[in-house]
Backbone bond lengths (Angstrom), bond angles and torsions (degrees), N, CA, C in turn:
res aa  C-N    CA-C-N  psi(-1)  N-CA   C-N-CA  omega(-1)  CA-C   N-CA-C  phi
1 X - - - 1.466 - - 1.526 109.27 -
2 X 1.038 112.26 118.39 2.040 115.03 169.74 1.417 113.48 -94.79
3 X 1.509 105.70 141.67 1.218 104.75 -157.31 1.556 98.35 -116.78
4 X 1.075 107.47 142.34 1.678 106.40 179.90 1.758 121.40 -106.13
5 X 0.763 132.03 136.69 1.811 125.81 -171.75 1.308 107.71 -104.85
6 X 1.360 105.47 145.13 1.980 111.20 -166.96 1.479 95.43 -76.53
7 X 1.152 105.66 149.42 1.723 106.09 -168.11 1.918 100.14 -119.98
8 X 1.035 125.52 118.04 1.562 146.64 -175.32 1.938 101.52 -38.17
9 X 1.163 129.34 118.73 1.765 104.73 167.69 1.709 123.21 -49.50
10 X 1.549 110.68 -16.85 1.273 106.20 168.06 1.210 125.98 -86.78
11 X 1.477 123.16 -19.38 1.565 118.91 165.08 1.838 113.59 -79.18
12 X 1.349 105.13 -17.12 1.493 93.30 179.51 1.473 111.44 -97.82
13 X 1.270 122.40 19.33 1.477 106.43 164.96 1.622 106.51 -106.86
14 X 1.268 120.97 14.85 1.552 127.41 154.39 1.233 133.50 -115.06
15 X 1.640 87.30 32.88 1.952 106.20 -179.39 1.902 111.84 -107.45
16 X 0.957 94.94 139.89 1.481 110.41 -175.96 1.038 104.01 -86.10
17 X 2.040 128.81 159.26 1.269 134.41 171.77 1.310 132.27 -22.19
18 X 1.434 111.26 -50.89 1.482 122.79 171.30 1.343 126.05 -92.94
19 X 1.573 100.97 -3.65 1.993 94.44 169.11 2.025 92.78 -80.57
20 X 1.325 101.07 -54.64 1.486 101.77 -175.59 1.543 111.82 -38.73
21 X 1.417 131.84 -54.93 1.523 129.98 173.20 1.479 101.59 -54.04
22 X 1.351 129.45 -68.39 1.464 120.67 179.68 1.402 126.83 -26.07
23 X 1.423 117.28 -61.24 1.456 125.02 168.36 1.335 131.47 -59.26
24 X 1.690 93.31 -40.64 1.659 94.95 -162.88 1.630 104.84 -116.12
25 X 1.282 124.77 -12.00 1.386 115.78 -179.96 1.794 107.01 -105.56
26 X 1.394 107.71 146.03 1.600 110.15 144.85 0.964 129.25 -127.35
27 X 1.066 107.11 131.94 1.648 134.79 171.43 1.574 123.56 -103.88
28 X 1.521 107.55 152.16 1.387 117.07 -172.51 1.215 119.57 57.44
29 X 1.839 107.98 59.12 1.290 130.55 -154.49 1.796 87.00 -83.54
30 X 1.122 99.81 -52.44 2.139 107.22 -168.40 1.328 112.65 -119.76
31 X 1.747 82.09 101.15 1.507 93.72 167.95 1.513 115.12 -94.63
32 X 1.519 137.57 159.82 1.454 122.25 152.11 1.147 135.59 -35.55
33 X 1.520 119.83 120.03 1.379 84.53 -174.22 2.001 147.44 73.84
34 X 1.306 78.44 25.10 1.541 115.24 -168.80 1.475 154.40 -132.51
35 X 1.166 132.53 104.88 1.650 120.61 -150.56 2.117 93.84 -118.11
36 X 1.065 81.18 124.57 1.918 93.24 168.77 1.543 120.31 -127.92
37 X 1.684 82.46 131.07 1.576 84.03 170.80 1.310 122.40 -130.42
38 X 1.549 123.25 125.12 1.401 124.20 -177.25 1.523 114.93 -92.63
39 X 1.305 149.42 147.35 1.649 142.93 -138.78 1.473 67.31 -159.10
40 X 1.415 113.81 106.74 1.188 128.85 149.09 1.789 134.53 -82.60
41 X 1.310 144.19 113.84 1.200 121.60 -167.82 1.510 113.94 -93.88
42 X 1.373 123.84 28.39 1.449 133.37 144.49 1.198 113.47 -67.44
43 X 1.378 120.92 101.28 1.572 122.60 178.56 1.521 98.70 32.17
44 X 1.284 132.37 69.91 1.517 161.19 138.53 1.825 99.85 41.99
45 X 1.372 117.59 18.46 1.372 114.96 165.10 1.960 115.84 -50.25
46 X 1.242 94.81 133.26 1.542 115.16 168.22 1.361 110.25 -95.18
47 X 1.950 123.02 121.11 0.978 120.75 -171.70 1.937 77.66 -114.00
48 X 1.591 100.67 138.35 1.709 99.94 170.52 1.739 94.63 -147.81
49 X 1.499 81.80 178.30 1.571 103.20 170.80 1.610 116.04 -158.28
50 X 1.333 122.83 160.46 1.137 125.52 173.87 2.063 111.71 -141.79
51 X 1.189 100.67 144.11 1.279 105.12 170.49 1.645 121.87 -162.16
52 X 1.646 95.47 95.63 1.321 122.21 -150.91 2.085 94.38 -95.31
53 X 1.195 77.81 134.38 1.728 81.15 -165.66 2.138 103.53 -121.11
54 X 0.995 128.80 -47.35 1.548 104.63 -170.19 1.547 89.03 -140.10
55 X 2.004 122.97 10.70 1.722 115.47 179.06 1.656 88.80 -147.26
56 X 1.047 101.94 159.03 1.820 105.02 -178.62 1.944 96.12 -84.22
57 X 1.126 100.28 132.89 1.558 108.56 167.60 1.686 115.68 -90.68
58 X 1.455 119.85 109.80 1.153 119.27 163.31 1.427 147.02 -80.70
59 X 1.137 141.23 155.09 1.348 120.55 -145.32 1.983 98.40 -94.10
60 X 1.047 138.47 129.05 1.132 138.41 160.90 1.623 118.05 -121.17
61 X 1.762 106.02 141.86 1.363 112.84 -178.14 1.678 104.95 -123.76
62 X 1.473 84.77 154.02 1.911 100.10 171.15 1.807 97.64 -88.33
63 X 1.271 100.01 123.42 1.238 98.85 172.30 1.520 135.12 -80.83
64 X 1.696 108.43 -0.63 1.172 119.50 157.79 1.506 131.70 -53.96
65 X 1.888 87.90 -39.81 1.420 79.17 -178.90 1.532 111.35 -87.81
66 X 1.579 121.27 -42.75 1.417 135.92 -177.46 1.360 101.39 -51.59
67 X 1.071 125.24 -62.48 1.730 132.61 -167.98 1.010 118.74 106.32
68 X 1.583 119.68 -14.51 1.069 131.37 179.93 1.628 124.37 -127.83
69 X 1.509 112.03 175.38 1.450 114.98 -155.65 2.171 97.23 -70.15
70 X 1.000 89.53 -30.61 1.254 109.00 -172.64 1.306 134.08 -135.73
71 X 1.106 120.38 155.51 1.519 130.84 -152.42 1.570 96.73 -59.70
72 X 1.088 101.81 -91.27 1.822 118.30 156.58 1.295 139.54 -32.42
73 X 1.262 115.13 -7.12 1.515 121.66 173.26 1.751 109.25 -59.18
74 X 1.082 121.05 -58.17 1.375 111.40 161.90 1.213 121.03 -120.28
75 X 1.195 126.67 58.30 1.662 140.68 160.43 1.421 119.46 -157.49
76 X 1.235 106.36 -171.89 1.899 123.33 -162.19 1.248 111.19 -129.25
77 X 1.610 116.99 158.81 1.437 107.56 171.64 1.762 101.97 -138.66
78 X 1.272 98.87 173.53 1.811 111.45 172.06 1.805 88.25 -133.28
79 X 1.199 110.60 157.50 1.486 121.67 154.56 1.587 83.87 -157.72
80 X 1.946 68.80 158.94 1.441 85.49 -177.09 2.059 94.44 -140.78
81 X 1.129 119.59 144.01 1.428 125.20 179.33 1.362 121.75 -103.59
82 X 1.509 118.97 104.47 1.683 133.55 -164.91 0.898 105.61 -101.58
83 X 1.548 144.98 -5.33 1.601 147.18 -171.21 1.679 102.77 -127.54
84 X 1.265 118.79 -159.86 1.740 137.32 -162.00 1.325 76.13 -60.29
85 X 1.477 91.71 170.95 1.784 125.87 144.41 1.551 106.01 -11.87
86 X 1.286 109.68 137.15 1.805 113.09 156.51 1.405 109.86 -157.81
87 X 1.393 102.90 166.60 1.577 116.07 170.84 1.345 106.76 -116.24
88 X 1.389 117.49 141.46 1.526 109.89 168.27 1.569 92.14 -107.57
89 X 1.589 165.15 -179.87 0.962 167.73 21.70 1.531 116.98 7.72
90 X 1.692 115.73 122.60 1.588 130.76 -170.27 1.320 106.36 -115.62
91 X 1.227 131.51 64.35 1.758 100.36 -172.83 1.188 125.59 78.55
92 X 1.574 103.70 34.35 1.808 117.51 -165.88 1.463 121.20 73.70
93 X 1.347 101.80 -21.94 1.607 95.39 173.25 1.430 110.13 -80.59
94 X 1.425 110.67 152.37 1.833 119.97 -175.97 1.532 97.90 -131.10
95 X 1.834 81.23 125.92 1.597 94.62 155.31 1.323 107.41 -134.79
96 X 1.379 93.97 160.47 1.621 119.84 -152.86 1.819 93.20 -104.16
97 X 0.942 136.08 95.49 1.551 132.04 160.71 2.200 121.57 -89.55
98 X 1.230 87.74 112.66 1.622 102.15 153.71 1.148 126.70 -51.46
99 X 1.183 124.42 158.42 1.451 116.23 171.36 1.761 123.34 -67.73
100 X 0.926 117.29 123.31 1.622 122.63 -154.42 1.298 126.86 86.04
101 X 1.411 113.49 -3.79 1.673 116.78 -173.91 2.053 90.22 -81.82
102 X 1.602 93.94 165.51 1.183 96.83 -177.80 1.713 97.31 -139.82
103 X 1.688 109.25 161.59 1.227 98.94 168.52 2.209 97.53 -134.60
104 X 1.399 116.82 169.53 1.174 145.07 -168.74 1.220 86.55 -127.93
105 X 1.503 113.58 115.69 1.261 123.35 151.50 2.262 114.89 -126.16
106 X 1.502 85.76 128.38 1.418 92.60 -171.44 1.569 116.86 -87.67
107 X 1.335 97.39 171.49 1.966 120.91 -166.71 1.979 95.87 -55.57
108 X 0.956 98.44 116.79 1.472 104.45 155.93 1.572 112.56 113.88
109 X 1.677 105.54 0.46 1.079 120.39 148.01 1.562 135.66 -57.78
110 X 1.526 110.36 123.05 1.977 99.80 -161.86 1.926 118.84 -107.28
111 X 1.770 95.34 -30.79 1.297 97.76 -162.86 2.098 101.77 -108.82
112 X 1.330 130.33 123.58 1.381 107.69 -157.40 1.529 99.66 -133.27
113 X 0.857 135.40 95.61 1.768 119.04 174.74 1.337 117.33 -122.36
114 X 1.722 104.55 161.83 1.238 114.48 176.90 1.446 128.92 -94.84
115 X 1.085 143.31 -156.27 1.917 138.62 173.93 1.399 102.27 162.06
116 X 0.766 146.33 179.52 1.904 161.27 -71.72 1.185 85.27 122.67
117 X 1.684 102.36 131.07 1.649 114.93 163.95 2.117 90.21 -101.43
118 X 1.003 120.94 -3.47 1.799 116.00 -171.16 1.729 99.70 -152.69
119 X 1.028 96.37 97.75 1.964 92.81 165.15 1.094 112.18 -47.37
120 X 1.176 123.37 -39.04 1.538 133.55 -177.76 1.387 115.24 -45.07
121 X 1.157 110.74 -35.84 1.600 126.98 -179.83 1.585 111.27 -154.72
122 X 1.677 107.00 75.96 1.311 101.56 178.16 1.463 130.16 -75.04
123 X 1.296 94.71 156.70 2.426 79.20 178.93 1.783 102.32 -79.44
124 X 1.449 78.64 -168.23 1.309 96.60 -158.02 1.246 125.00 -151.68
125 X 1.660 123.51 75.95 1.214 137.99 -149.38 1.150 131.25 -86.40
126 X 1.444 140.82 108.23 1.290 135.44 -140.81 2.008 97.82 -135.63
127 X 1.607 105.54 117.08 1.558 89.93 -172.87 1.331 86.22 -142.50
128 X 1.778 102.48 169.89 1.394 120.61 167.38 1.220 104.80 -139.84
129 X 1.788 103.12 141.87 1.511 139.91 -158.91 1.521 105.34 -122.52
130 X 1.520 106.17 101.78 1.321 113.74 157.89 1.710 127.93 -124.54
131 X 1.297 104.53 150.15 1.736 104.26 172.58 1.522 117.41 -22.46
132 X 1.286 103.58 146.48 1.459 104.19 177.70 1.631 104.31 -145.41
133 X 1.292 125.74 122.47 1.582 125.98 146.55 1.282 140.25 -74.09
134 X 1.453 103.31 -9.80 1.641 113.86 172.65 1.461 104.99 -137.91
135 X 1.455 106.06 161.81 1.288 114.12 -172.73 2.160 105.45 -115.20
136 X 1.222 99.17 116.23 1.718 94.40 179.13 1.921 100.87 -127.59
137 X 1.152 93.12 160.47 1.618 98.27 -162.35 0.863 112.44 -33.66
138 X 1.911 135.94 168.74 1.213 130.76 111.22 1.382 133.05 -52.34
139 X 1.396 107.45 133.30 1.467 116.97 -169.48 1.396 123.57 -164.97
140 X 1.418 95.99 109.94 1.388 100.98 178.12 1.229 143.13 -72.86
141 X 1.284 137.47 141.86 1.603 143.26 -168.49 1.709 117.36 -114.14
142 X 1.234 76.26 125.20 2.045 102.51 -164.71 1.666 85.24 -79.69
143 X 1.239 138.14 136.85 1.109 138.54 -178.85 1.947 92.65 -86.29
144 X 1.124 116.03 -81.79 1.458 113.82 175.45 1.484 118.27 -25.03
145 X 1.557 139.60 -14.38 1.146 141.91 -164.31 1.617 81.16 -118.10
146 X 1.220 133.11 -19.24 1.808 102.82 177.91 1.090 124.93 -73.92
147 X 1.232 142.72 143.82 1.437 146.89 179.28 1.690 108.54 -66.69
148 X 1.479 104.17 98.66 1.438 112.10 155.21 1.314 144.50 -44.39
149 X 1.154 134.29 129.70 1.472 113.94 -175.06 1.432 97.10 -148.46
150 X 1.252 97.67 122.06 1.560 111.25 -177.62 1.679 119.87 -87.37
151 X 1.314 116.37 140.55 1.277 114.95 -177.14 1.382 116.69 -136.88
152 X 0.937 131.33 172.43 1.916 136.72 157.03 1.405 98.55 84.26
153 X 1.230 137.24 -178.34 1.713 142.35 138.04 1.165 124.18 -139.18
154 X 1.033 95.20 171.58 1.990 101.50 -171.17 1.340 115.49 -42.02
155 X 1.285 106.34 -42.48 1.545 103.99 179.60 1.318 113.19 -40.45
156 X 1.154 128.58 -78.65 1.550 131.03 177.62 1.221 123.86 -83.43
157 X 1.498 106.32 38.75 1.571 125.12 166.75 2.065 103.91 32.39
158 X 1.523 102.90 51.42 1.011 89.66 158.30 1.558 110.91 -146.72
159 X 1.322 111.13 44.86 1.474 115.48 -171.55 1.867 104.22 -71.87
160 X 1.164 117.40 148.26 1.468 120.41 -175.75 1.065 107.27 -159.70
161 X 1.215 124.23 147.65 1.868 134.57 153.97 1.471 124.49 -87.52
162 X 1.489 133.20 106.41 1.463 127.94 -163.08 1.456 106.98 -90.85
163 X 1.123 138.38 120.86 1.520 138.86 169.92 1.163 111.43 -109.47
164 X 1.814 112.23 112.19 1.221 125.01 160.44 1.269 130.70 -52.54
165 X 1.378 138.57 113.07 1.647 130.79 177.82 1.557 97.22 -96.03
166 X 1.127 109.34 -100.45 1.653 113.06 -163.23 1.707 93.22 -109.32
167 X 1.752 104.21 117.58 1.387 130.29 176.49 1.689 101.00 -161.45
168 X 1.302 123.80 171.07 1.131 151.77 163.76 1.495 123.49 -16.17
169 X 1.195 90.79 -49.61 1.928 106.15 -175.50 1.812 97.91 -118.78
170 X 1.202 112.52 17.35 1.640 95.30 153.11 1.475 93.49 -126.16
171 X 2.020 94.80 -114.70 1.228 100.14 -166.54 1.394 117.32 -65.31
172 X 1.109 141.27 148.86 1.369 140.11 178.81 2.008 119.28 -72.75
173 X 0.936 101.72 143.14 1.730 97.74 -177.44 1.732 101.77 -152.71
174 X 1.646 113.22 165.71 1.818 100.92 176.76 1.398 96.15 -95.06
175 X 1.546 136.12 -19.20 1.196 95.32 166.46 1.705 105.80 -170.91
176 X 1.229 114.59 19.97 1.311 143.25 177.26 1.653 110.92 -91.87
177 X 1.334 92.85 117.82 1.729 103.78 -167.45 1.899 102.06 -103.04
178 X 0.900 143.50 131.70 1.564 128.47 163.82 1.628 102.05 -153.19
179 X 1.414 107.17 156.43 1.514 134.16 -172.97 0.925 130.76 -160.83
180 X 1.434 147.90 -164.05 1.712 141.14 156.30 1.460 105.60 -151.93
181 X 1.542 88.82 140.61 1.702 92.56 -179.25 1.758 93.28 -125.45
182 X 1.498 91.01 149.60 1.566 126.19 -162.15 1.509 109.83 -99.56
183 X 1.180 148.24 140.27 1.500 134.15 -165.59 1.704 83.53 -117.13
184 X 1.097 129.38 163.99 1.164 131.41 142.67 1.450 155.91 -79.26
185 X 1.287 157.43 130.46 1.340 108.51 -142.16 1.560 104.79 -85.29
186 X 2.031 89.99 162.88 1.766 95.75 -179.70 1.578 108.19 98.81
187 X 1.827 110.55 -31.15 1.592 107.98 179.75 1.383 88.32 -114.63
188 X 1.810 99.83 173.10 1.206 110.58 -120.05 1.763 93.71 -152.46
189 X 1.603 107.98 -49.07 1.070 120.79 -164.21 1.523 118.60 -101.00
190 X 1.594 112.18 117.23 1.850 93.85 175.39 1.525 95.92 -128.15
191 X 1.238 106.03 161.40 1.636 143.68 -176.64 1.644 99.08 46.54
192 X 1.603 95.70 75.90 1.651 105.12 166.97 1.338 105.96 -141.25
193 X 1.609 113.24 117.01 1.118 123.43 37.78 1.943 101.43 -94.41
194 X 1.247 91.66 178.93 1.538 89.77 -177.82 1.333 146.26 -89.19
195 X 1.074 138.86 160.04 2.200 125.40 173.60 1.029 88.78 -124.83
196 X 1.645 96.34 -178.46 1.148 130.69 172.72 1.325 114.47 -162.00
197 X 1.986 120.94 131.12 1.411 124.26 -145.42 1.876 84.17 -116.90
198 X 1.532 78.40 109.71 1.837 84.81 167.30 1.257 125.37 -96.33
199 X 1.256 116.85 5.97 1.299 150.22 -170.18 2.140 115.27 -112.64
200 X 1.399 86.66 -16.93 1.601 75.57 -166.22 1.711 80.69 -164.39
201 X 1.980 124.44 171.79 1.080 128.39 -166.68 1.896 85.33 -146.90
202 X 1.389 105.88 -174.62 1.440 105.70 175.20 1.688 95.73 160.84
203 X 1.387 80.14 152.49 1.455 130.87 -170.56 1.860 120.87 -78.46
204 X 1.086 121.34 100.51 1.670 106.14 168.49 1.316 117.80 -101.31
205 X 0.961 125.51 132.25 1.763 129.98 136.72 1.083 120.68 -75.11
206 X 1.173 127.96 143.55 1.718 139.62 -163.58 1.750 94.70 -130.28
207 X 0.996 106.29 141.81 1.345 112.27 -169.20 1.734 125.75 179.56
208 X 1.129 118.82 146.54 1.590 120.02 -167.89 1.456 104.69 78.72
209 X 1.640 117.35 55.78 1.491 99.14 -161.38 1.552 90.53 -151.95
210 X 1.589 99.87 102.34 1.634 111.27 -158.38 1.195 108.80 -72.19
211 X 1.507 107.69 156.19 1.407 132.50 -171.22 1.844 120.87 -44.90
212 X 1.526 107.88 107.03 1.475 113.37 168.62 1.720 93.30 115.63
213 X 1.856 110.57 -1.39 1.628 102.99 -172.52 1.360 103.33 -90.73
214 X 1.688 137.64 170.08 1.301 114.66 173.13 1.991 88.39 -135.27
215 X 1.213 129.04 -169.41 1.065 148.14 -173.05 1.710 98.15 -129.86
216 X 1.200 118.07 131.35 1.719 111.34 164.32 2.098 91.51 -121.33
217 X 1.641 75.80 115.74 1.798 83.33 -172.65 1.731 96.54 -92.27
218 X 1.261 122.18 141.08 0.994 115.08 171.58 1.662 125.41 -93.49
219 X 1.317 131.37 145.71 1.441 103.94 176.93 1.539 90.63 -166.13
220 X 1.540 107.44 179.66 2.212 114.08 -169.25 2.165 84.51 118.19
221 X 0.950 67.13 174.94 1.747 116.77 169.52 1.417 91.09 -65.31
222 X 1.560 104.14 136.26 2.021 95.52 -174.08 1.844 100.66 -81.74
223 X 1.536 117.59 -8.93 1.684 93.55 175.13 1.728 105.05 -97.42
224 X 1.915 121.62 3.81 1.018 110.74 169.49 1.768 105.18 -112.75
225 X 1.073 148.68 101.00 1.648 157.91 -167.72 1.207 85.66 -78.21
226 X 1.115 113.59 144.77 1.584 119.03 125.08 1.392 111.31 -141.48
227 X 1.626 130.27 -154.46 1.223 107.13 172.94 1.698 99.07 -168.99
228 X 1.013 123.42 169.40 1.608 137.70 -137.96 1.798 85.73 -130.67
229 X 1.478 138.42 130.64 1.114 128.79 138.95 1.768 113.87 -105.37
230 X 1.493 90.54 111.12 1.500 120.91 167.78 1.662 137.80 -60.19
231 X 1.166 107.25 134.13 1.849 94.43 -164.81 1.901 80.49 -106.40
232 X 1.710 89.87 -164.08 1.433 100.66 169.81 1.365 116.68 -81.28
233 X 1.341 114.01 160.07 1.227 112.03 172.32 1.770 120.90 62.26
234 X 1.433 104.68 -3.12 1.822 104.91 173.56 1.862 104.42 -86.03
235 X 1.380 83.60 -179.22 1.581 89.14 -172.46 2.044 102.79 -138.41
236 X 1.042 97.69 146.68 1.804 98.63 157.96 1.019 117.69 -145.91
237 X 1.936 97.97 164.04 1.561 109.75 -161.95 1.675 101.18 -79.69
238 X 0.706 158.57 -145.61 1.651 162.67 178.19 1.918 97.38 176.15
239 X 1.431 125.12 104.17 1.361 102.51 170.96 1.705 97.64 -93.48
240 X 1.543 103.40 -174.73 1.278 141.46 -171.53 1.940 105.38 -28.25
241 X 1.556 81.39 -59.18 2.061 110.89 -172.10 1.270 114.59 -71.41
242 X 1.968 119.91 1.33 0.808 110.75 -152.68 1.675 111.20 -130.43
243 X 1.875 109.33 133.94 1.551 91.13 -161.69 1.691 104.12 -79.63
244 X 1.018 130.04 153.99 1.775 127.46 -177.09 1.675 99.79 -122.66
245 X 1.507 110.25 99.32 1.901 124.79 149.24 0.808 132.77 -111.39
246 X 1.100 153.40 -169.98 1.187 147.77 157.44 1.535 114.95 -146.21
247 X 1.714 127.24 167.09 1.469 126.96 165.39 1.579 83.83 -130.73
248 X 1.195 105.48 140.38 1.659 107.96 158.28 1.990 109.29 -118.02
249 X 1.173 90.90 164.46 1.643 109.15 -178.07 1.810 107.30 -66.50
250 X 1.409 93.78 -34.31 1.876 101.94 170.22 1.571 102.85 177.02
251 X 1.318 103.26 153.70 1.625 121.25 -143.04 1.904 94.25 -41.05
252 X 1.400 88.76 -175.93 1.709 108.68 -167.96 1.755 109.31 -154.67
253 X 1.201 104.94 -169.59 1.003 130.38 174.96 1.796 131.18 -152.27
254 X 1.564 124.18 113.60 1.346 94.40 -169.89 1.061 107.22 -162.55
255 X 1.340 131.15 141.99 1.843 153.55 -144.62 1.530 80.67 -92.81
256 X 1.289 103.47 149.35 1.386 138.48 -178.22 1.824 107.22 -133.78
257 X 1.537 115.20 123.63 1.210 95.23 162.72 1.554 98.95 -144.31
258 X 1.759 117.19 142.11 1.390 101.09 163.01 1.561 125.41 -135.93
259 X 1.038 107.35 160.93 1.873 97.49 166.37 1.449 102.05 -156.93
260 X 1.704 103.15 167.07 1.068 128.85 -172.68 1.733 120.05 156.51
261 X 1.208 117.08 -114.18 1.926 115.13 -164.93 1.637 90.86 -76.55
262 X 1.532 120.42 -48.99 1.652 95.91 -168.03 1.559 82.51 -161.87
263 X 1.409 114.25 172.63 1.607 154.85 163.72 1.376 100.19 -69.29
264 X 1.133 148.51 34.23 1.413 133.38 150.43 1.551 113.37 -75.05
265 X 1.138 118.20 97.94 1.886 109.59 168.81 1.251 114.95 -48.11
266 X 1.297 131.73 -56.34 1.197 137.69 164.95 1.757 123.65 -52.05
267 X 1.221 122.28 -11.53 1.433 123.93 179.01 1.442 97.39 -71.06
268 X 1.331 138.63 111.20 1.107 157.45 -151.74 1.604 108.02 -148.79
269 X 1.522 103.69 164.52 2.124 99.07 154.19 1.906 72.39 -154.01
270 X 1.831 85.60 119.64 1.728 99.03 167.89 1.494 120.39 -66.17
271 X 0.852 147.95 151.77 1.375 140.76 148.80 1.620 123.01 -122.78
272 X 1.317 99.71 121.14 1.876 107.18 -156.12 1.521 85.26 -63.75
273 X 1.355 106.52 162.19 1.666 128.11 152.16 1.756 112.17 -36.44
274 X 1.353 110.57 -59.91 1.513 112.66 -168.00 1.854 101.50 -61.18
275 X 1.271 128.79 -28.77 1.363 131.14 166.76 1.514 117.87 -52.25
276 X 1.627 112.99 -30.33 1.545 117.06 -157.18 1.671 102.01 -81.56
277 X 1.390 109.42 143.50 1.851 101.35 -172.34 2.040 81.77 -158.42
């Protein structure tokens, strides 16, 4: 497990290209045959992945760092499935995820694995792990059964479809928010103009984002910018102080997850254009 350290807004506006990727980006999320876990110390979110190809990969923790026997003893998860067919297995129970289906697995859950129904095209499991004080079902999310909600338009190349997974008014969670938003094709741009969650931090995956395209994610303090160039399939941390946009080279796709003080989607702090520097 690699552990990442919350970085101050005053030490990161004297970071160079590669301290900024070091801290704030991950890469070489899916390997063959492979389970990763990043231990973030922004409100202690777990950014992981798995991509289990011809044996099921099970989830194992150092209990130095967790504290506990198990992953889940006091926390929660979201996954969400971006590759073939998969099974996750909960405690003997099996679910079967599609590509885009997601599952919620709750606190007090011990034994967790992944599998490929086709090596040929294995999935490709991408979740986030945060603290939990209560325990509410496992429950899985049909991506086609979430309520879409379309936003932006062509004009300002930022038209998108937002799909809720585990929030408030679907599946239930104690305090782990996650979803995926869809770009449309031709747009380019999401969450502009910009926020910033002083209340809560979060995680992207970037994804569906063809070969040789990159993402320039933006993020800092909105009068200090800097900005992240993103491949496929990477992920970044976004803390608290920090505004999260992006421009891509041509449309995308990409998982959102957050936690912290509460589940308000809307708990935001806007920041107009004339603020951005």
């Amino acid at each position: 497990m690699e552990i990442r350290n919350a970085i101050h807004p005053d030490h990161y506006v004297h970071m160079n290209t590669e301290q900024l990727r070091k801290h704030f980006l991950i890469n070489d999320l899916f390997a063959p045959q492979a389970l990763k876990l990043i231990y973030s110390y922004y409100d202690r979110l777990i950014v992981g992945s798995a991509l289990p190809v011809n044996f099921p990969l099970e989830i194992q923790v150092d209990e130095k760092i967790i504290g506990t026997a198990h992953l889940l003893d006091r926390r929660e998860m979201g996954i969400i499935n971006i590759g073939g067919e998969g099974v996750v297995t909960v405690d003997n129970r099996v679910f079967e995820l599609q590509s885009r289906d997601g599952l919620y697995v709750g606190m007090g859950s011990q034994n967790i694995s992944f599998n490929s129904k086709d090596s040929s095209r294995p999935a490709m499991f991408y979740f986030n792990c945060a603290p939990a004080h209560r325990a509410y079902p496992t429950t899985p999310v049909i991506c086609k059964e979430t309520e879409a909600v379309e936003l932006g338009e062509i004009e300002s190349s930022n038209k998108r479809t937002i799909r809720k997974y585990i929030h408030p008014d679907g599946v239930q969670s104690c305090q782990l928010v996650m979803g995926m938003t869809q770009l449309s094709k031709g747009c380019v741009w999401n969450t502009m103009p910009v926020h910033t969650h002083q209340r809560r931090m979060e995680a992207y995956l970037y994804f569906d984002l063809p070969s040789e395209n990159v993402v320039f994610h933006l993020m800092g303090d909105p009068a200090e910018t800097r900005h992240l160039v993103v491949r496929n399939q990477e992920a970044v941390l976004s803390p608290s102080w920090s505004i999260h946009s992006g421009a891509g080279t041509s449309s995308y796709t990409f998982i959102w997850g957050m936690v912290g003080e509460n589940q308000t989607f809307t708990d935001m702090d806007g920041v107009s254009m004339g603020e951005l520097k």
